[in-house]
C-alpha positions as CSV (number, residue, x, y, z in Angstrom):
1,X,110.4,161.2,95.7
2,X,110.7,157.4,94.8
3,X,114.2,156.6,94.9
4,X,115.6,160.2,96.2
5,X,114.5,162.2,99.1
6,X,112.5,159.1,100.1
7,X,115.4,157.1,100.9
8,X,116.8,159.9,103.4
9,X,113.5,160.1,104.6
10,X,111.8,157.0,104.5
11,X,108.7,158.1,106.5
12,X,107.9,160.3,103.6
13,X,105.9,157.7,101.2
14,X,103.6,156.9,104.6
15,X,103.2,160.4,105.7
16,X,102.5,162.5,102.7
17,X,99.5,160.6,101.1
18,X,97.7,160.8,104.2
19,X,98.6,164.4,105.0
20,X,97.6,165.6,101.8
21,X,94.2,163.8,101.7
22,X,93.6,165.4,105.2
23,X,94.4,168.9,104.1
24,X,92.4,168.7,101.1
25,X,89.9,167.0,103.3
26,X,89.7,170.2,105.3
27,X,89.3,172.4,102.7
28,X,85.8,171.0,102.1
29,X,84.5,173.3,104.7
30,X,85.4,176.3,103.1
31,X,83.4,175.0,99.2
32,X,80.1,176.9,98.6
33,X,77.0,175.2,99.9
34,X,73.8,175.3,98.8
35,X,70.8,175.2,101.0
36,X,72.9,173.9,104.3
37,X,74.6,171.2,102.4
38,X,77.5,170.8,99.6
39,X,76.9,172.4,96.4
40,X,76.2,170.2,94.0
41,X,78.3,171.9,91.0
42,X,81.6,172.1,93.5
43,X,81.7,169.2,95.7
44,X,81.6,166.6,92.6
45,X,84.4,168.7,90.9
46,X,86.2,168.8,94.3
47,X,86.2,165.5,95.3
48,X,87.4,164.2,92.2
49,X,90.2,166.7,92.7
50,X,91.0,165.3,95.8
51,X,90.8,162.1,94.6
52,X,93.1,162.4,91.7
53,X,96.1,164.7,93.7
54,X,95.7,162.0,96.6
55,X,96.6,159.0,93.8
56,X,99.0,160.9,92.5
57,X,101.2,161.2,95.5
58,X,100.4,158.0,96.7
59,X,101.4,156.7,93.3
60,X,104.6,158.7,93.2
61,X,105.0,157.3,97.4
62,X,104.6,153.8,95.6
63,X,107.7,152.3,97.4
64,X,105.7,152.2,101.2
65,X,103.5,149.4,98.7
66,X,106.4,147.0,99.5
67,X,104.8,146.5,102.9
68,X,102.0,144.8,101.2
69,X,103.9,141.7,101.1
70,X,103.2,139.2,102.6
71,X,100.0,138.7,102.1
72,X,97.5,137.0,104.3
73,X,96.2,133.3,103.5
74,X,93.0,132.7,102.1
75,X,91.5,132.0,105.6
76,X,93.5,135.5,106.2
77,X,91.4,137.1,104.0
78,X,88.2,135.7,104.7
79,X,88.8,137.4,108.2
80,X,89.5,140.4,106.7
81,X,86.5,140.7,105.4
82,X,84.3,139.5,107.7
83,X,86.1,141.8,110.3
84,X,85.2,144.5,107.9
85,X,81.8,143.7,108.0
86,X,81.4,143.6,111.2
87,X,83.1,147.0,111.4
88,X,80.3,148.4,109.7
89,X,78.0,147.0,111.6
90,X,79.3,148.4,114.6
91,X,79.0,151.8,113.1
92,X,75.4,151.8,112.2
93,X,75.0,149.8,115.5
94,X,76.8,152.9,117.3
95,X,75.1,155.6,115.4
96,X,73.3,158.4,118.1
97,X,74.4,155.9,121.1
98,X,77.4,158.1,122.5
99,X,77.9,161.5,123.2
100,X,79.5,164.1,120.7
101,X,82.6,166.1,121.6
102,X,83.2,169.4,120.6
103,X,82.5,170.7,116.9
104,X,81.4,167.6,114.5
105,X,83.6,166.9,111.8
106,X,84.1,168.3,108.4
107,X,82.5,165.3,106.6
108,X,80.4,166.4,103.5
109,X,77.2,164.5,104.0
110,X,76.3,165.1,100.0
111,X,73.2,163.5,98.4
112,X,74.3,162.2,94.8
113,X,71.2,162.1,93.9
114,X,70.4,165.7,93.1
115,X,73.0,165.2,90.1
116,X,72.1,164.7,86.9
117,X,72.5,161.5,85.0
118,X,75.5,160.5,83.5
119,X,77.4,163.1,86.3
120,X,75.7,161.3,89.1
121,X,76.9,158.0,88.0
122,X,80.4,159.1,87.1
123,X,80.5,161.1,90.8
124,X,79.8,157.9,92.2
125,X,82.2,156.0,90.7
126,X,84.9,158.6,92.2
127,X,83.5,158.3,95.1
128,X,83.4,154.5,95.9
129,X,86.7,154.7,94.2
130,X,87.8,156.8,96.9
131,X,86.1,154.9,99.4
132,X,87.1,151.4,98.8
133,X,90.4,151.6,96.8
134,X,92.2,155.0,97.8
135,X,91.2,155.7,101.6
136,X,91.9,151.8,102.9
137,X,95.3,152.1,101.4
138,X,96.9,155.3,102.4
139,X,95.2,154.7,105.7
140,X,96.3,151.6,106.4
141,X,99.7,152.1,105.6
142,X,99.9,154.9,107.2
143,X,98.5,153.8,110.9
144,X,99.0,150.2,110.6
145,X,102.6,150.1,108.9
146,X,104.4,153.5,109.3
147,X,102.7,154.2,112.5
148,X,102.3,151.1,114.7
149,X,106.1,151.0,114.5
150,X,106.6,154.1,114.6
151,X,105.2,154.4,118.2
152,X,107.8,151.7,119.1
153,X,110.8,152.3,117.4
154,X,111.4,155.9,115.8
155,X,113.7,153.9,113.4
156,X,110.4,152.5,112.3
157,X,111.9,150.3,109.2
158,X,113.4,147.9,112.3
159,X,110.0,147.4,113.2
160,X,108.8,143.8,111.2
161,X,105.4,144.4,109.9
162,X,103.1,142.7,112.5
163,X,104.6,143.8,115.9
164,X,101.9,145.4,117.8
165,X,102.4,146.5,121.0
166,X,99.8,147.4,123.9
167,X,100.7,151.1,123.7
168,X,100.9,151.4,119.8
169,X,97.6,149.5,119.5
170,X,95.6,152.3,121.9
171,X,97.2,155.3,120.5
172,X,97.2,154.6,116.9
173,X,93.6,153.7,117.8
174,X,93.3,157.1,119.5
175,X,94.5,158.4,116.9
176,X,92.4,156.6,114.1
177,X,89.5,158.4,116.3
178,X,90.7,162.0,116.5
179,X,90.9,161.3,112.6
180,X,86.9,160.6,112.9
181,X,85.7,163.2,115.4
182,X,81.8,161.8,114.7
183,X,82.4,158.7,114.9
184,X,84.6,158.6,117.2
185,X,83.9,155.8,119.2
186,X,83.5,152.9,116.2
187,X,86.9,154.5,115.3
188,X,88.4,154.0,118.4
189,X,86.9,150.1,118.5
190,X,87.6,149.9,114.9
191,X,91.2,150.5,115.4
192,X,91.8,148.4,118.3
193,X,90.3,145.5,116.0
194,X,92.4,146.3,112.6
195,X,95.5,146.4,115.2
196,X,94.2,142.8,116.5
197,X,94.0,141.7,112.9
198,X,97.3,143.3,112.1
199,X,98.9,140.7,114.7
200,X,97.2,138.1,114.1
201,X,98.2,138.2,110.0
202,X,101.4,139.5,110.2
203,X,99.7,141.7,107.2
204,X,99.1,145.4,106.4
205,X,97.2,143.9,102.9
206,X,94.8,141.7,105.1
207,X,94.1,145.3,107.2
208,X,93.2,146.7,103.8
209,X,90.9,144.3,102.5
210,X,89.4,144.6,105.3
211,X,89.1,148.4,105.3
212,X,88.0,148.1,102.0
213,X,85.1,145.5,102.9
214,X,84.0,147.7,105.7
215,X,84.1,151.6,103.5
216,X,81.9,148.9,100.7
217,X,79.3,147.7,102.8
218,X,79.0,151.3,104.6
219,X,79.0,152.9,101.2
220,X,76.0,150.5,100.3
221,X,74.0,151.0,103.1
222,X,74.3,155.1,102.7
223,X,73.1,154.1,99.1
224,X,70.6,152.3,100.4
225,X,69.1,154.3,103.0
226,X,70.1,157.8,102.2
227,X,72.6,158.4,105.5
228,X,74.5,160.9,103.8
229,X,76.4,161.5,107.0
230,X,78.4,158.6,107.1
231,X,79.2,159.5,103.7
């Protein structure tokens, strides 16, 4: 895939990280629960599954990481981060302020803490693994890089890094939110603002970092307060 059908198809390396962490993310639904919730004997097993097919391809899609260069400057960065911050905020802000749509989301809200210890500690090492590492990457390539120019130019590799346009900007952000069905509107302001950030850097690593900041923070606060839904 890295130097062979890639090259024919160079949306590949974008497309098929993300598509398989969504279909594996789907398939959560259909685990064995236990007392209305995930199991606790399957989901662990599961996720770290997922998470390990998911690296996997995105390793062997490792050419789309060329669009991590450039990177931002260290004032680039420290936006990132605080822009990631204050996406979190806006989520917890936002929580049970606007109205649902339809059937929630597949989301596994799955308390680590009725796991034993060392398995809880390992499970949540996976887990902020694929929260902070895994997730802002493939994401971020795929709606920020492969996407963004997508929308403008089909012939997508024309497309410098950076160009944002009115029309990409709303529909990857429209996007971004069908992606989060219960959260739907942070994900619709959160893309807006990592498109905002995109044109301002000129950088899909400065969009990750900040990804990454705000899935840290929002992992600490579910740690923190026990809101396993926006786990």
């Amino acid at each position: 895939m890295e130097r062979g059908f890639a090259v024919r198809q160079p949306w590949l390396p974008y497309v098929a990280p993300m598509a398989t962490f969504l279909i594996l993310t789907s398939l959560e639904g259909w685990l064995p629960r236990s007392e209305g919730g995930p199991h606790p004997h399957w989901y662990p097993l599961f996720y770290t599954l997922k998470a390990a097919i998911v690296a996997a391809v995105a390793w062997a899609c490792r050419s789309a990481w060329r669009d991590l260069v450039p990177r931002p400057r260290p004032m680039g960065w420290a936006l990132a981060v605080a822009l990631g911050l204050g996406v979190t905020a806006l989520w917890v802000g936002l929580d049970g302020l606007y109205p649902q749509f339809g059937a929630s989301g597949t989301r596994a809200a799955f308390d680590p803490g009725v796991l034993p210890m060392p398995t809880r500690a390992l499970f949540l090492a996976v887990r902020f693994f694929g929260l902070v590492v895994l997730v802002p990457l493939i994401e971020e390539l795929f709606w920020r890089s492969f996407a963004m120019r997508w929308i403008i130019d089909p012939d997508f590799l024309r497309v410098p890094i950076g160009r944002v346009t009115p029309a990409a900007a709303v529909l990857t952000a429209a996007l971004f939110a069908l992606e989060h069905p219960e959260e739907w509107l942070p994900a619709l302001l959160t893309g807006l603002a990592w498109a905002g950030l995109l044109r301002q850097s000129r950088s899909v690593s400065a969009c990750i970092v900040s990804h990454a900041a705000a899935n840290l923070a929002l992992g600490l606060y579910v740690l923190a307060t026990g809101a396993w839904r926006f786990w």
